[in-house]
N, C-alpha and C positions, 0 to 999 in steps of 0.2 A: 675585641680588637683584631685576633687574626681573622676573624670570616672578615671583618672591614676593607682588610689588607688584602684580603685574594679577592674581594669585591672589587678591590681599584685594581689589581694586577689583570682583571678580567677583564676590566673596561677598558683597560688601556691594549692590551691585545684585538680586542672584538675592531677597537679604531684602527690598531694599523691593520688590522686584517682589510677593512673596510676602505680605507686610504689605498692598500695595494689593490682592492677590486675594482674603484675608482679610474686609478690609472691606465691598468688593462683593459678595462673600457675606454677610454680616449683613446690608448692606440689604437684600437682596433678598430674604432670609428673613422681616425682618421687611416690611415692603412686603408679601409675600404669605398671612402671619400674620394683618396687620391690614385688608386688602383685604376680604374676606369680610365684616368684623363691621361695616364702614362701611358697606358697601353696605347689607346686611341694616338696620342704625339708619336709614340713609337710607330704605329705602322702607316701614319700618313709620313713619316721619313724614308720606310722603307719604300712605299709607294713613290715617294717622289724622288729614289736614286734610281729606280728602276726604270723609270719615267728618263730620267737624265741620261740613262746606259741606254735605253732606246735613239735617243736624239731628241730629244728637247731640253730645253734651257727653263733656269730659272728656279733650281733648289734654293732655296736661304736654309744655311743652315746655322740652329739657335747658337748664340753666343755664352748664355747660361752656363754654369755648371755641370745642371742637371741638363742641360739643352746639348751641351758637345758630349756626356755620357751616353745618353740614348741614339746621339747620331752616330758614335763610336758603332755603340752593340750595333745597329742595324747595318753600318759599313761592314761590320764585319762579317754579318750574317750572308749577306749579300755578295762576299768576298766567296763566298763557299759555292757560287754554282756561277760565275760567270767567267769567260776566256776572252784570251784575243785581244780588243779593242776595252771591253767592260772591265778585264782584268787592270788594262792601262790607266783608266780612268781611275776604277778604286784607289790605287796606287799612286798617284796625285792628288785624290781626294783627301786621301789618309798623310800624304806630306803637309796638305795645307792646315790640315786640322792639328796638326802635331803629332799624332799617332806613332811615324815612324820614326820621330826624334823620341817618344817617351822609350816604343823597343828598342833603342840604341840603349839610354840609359838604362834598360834591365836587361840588356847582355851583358853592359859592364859590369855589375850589381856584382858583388861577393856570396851574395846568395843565392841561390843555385835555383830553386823555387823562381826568383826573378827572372834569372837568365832563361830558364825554362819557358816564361810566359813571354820575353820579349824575343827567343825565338820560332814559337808557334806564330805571335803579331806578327814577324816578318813572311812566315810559310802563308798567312789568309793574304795578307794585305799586298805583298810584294815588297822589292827592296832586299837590303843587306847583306849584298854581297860582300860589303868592305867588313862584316862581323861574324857572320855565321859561321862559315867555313872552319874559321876557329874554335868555334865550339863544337868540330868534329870530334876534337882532340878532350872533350869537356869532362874532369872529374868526375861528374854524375853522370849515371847512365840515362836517364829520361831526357837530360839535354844532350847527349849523342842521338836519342833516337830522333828527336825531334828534329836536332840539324838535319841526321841522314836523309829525312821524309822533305825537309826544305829545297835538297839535293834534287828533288821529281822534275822541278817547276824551274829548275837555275843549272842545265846538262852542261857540262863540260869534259872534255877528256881529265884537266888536271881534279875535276870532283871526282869522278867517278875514278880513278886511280885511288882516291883518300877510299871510298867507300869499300870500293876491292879489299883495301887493308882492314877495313871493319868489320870483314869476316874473318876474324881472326879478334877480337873482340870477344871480354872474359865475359861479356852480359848476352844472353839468348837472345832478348827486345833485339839488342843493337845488332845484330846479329842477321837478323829475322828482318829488320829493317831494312839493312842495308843489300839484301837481297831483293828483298822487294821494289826497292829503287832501283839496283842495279838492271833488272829484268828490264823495267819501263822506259830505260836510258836506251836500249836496243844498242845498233850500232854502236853510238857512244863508248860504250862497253866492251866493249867486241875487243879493242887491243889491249887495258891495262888487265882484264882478266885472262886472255891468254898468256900473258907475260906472269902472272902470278902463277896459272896453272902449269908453267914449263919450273918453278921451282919445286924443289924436293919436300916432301914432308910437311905442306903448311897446315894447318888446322884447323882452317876451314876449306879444305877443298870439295867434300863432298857438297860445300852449299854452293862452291864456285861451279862446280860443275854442274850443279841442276841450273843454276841460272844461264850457264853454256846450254844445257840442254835445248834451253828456251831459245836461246837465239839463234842453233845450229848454222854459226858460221863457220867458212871454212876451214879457218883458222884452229880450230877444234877439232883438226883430226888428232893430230900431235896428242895432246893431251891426253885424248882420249882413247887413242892407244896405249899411250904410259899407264892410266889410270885401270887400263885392262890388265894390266903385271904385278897391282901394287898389293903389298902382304895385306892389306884391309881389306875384306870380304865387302863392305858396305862402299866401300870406294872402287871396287870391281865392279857391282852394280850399278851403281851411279853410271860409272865409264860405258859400259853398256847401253846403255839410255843412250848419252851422248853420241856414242858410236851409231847407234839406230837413227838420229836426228842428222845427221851428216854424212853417213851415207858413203857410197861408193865403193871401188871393190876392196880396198884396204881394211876400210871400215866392216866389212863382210867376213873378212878372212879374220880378224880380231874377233868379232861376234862368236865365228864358228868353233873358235879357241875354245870359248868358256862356255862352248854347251858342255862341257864335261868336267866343271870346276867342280872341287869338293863341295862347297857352300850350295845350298837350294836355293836362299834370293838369288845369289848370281845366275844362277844357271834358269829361274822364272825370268831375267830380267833379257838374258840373254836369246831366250828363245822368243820374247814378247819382241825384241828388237827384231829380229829376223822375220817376224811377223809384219813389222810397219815396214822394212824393206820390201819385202812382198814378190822378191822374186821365182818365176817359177823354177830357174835351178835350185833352189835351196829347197824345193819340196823332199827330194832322200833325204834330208839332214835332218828337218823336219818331222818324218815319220818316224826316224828310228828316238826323238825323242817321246816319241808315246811310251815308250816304252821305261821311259823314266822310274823311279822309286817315287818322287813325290808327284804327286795328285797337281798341286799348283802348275809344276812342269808340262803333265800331259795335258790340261788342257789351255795354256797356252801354245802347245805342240797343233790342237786339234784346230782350235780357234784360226790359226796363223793358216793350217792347210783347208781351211774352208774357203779363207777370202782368197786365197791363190786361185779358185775355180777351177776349172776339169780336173787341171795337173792334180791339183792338191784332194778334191774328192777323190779321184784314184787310186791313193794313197789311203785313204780312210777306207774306205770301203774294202780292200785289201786288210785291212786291220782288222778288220768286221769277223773275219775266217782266219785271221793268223791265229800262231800259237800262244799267244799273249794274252790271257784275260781282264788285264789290266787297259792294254789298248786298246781290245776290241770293245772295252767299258765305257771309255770315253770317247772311241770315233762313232758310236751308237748312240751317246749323248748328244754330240756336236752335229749329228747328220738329219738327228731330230729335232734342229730347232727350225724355227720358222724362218723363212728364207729374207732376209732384207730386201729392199728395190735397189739395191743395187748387186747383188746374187743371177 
C-alpha cells in the first residue's frame, strides 16, 4: 500500500512538473513569434517620425494598445537627439497622443517613483511648465534631480534663481545637478548666482563658484575677492580660480595675496591663476614661487613662466645657477620639455 501511495505521489508530481514545462514552452514560442513583428512595427514608427521631423507628411499612428505603446517608446526615443523645430513637433505629437496629459497625472501621483517618471516625460517630450518647477521643491531627491536637469531645456532667470538655491541642497545628485545646469544656463545665471555669492557663509559656495568660474562674468569679481579672505582653505582656492577667470588688475592683486597663504591647494591654485593671467609683470612673483616647499607649487611657478616667453624663461634659466636646488630642479624640468607650436 505505501510503495502504491508514493507511486501516485510520483505521477502526480512527474504531471505537474510536465504541465509547468508545457507552459514555458508556449511562452517561449510565442514571446519568439511575436518578438520579430514588434520590433519590425517599432522601428518603421521610428522611421516614419523621422521621416515626418524631416518634412513629409503622413504618419498614422496605431490606435491599439499595443499600437500607441510602441509609438510612445519610439516618440520618446527620438525626443532624445532632435532640437529646434523636431523638438516642436515631438511636443505636439506627444500632446495629441496623450503622453503629456498622462506626465501631468504622474506629477500629481503621491508617489514619488511616479512623479519621477512624469517628470523625466516632461524633460524628453517637452511641456510642463505649469508642473515641474514644483517639483524643485520635491521630497524625494531623484525628483529634485530630475526637475533641476528639466531646468537645461525650459531657462529662466526665476528657474535658475530656484536652482542657485539647490546648491545648498542636503542630497550631492541634486547638488551636482543643479550645477550642471546652472553652468549650461550661462548668462541666465550670471545674476541670481552673484546675488547668492555676495551672502555670507552659504553651503554651497564652493560649487557656486566653480560654476562662476565657468562663466567669468564680471559680475564675479566681488565675490571673488570676498571668497579670497574666507577662513575655508577650499573656498580660497576655488576664489582663486575665479579670480583667474576674470581677471584684471584687482583680480591680480587678490591672486598675489595668496601666493603666500598657509594652505598648499590655495597657494597651487593661486599661482596656476597667475599662470592663465599670463602677464609678463608677474614673472618676479612668479619665480620667487619656485622656491616654494611644495613641489605642486613650483611647478605651476615653472609652467606659468614658460608660457610668459623670454621674460619668463629668464627667470628660469637664472634658477638653473641660483642657490636653490629645489628651483633650479624644477626650472631644468620645465626648460626640458618639448617646445608647443605655440612657444
Amino acid at each position: 500500500m505505501a510503495t502504491g501511495l508514493l507511486r501516485l505521489v510520483g505521477a502526480a508530481e512527474l504531471g505537474a512538473l510536465s504541465a509547468m514545462l508545457v507552459v514555458f514552452i508556449a511562452h517561449s514560442l510565442r514571446v519568439v513569434l511575436t518578438a520579430r513583428p514588434t520590433e519590425r512595427r517599432f522601428v518603421e514608427l521610428r522611421q516614419g517620425m523621422v521621416r515626418v521631423v524631416g518634412g513629409e507628411r503622413g504618419l498614422v499612428v496605431p490606435t491599439s494598445r499595443a499600437g500607441l505603446r510602441l509609438s510612445h517608446q519610439a516618440l520618446e526615443e527620438l525626443a532624445s537627439s532632435v532640437s529646434g523645430n523636431g523638438a516642436a513637433w515631438v511636443e505636439q505629437a506627444a500632446r495629441e497622443m496623450g503622453l503629456l496629459e498622462q506626465a501631468a497625472r504622474w506629477c500629481r501621483s503621491r508617489r514619488w517613483w511616479h512623479r519621477l517618471r512624469g517628470v523625466r516625460s516632461f524633460g524628453l517630450l517637452g511641456g510642463g511648465e505649469d508642473l515641474v518647477p514644483a517639483r524643485l521643491g520635491d521630497a524625494h531627491p531623484l525628483v529634485r534631480e530630475a526637475a533641476a536637469r528639466w531646468v537645461a531645456r525650459h531657462p529662466s532667470p526665476v528657474l535658475a534663481e530656484a536652482l542657485v538655491a539647490m546648491l545648498d541642497d542636503p542630497e550631492r545628485r541634486c547638488r551636482l545637478a543643479a550645477k550642471d545646469v546652472l553652468t549650461r544656463l550661462g548668462a541666465t545665471a550670471a545674476e541670481p548666482l552673484a546675488a547668492y555669492l555676495s551672502r555670507m557663509a552659504c553651503p554651497g559656495r564652493v560649487l557656486a563658484l566653480e560654476v562662476a568660474s565657468g562663466l567669468a562674468d564680471a559680475r564675479f569679481l566681488g565675490p571673488g575677492v570676498r571668497a579670497a579672505g574666507d577662513p575655508d582653505p577650499s573656498v580660497r582656492a576655488q576664489g582663486a580660480t575665479l579670480l583667474a577667470a576674470v581677471a584684471g588688475g584687482q583680480a591680480e592683486q587678490a591672486l598675489l595675496g595668496l601666493l603666500h597663504d598657509p594652505s598648499e591647494p590655495v597657494r597651487v591654485a593661486a599661482t596656476h591663476g597667475l599662470g592663465v593671467v599670463s602677464s609678463w609683470a608677474l614673472a618676479p612673483n612668479l619665480a620667487r614661487q619656485l622656491s616654494d616647499p611644495a613641489w605642486d607649487v613650483r611647478r605651476e611657478a615653472a609652467l606659468a613662466l614658460r608660457r610668459l616667453g623670454p621674460a619668463g624663461r629668464l627667470h628660469l634659466r637664472r634658477a638653473l645657477v641660483g642657490p636653490d636646488p629645489y628651483a633650479a630642479d624644477m626650472a631644468h624640468q620645465v626648460l626640458d620639455l618639448p617646445s608647443a607650436p605655440a612657444d
